[in-house]
N, C-alpha and C positions, 0 to 999 in steps of 0.2 A: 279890592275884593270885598265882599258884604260878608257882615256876618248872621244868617240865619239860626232863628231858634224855634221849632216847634215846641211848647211844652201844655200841659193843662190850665185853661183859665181859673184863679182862685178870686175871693171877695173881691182884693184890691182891683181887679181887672174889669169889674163891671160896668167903669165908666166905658174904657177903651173899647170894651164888647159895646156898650150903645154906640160910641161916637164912632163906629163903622157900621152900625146898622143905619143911623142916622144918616152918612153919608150916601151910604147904599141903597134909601130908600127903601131899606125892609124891614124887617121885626128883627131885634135884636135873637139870638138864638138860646135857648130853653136848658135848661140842665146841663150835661157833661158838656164841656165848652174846650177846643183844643185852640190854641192861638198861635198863629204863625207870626212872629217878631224877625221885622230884618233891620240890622245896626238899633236896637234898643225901639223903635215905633212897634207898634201892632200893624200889619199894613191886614190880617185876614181872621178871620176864625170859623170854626166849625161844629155842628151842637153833632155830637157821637149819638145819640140818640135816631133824628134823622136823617142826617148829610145837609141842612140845612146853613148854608155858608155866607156870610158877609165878607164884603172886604171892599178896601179901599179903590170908587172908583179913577185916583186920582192918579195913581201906580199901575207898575205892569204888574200884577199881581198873580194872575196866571198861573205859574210855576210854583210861589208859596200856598194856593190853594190847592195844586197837582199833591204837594209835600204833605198838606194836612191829611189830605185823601187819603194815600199811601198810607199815614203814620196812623189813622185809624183802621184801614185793614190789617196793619202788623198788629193792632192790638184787641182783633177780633171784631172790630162791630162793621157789619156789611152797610154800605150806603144806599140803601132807599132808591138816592137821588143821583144817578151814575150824570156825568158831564154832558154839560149840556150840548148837543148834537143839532144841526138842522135837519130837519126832517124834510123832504122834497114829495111832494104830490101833486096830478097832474088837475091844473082844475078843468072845468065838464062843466059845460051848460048844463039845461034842462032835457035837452036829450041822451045827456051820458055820453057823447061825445067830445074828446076832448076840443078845448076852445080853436084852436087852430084848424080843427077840419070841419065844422060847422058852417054851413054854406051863412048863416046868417050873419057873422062875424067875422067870414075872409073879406070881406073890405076894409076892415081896419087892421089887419095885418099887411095888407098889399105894399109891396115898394114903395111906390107912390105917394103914399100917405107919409112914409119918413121921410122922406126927401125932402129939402129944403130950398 
């Protein structure tokens, strides 16, 4: 079993805070800094200002970022940046119809074409 720790980033933790932005290919995050630790590593963090989160992408990290989430609602600051979702939309040619019913473009959806 792991042991999880959310608590707030302080000086000493500034390196940890970049060496997951680094990893993460983002910007390291800004002011109030909340840091999810599991077994003594940092694997995440999160700036309480704007829900702004790094973390490790080498771990499941998922659930410690779910954790930081939570632990900054329990302590009042709403996130901006609610989880990331996929959004689905239908694309449309230049008629506005979608691509599928487009006389110009049912040839390339036809059976035939995928077949091998």
């Amino acid at each position: 079993m792991r042991s999880v720790t959310i608590r707030p980033a302080g000086p000493d933790d500034r390196d940890a805070v970049a060496r997951l932005a680094a990893l993460d290919c983002a910007r390291a995050p800004q002011g109030e800094v909340l840091l999810g630790i599991v077994d003594g590593v940092p694997w995440a963090a999160l700036a309480l200002a704007d829900g702004a989160v790094v973390a490790d992408p080498f771990r499941r990290s998922g659930e410690v970022v779910a954790l930081l989430r939570e632990r900054a609602r329990l302590l009042g600051y709403e996130s901006s940046s609610s989880p990331w979702r996929m959004r689905w939309r239908r694309r449309t040619d230049m008629s506005g119809r979608p691509v599928a019913s487009s006389s110009s473009s049912h040839w390339r959806l036809s059976p035939r074409s995928t077949r091998m």
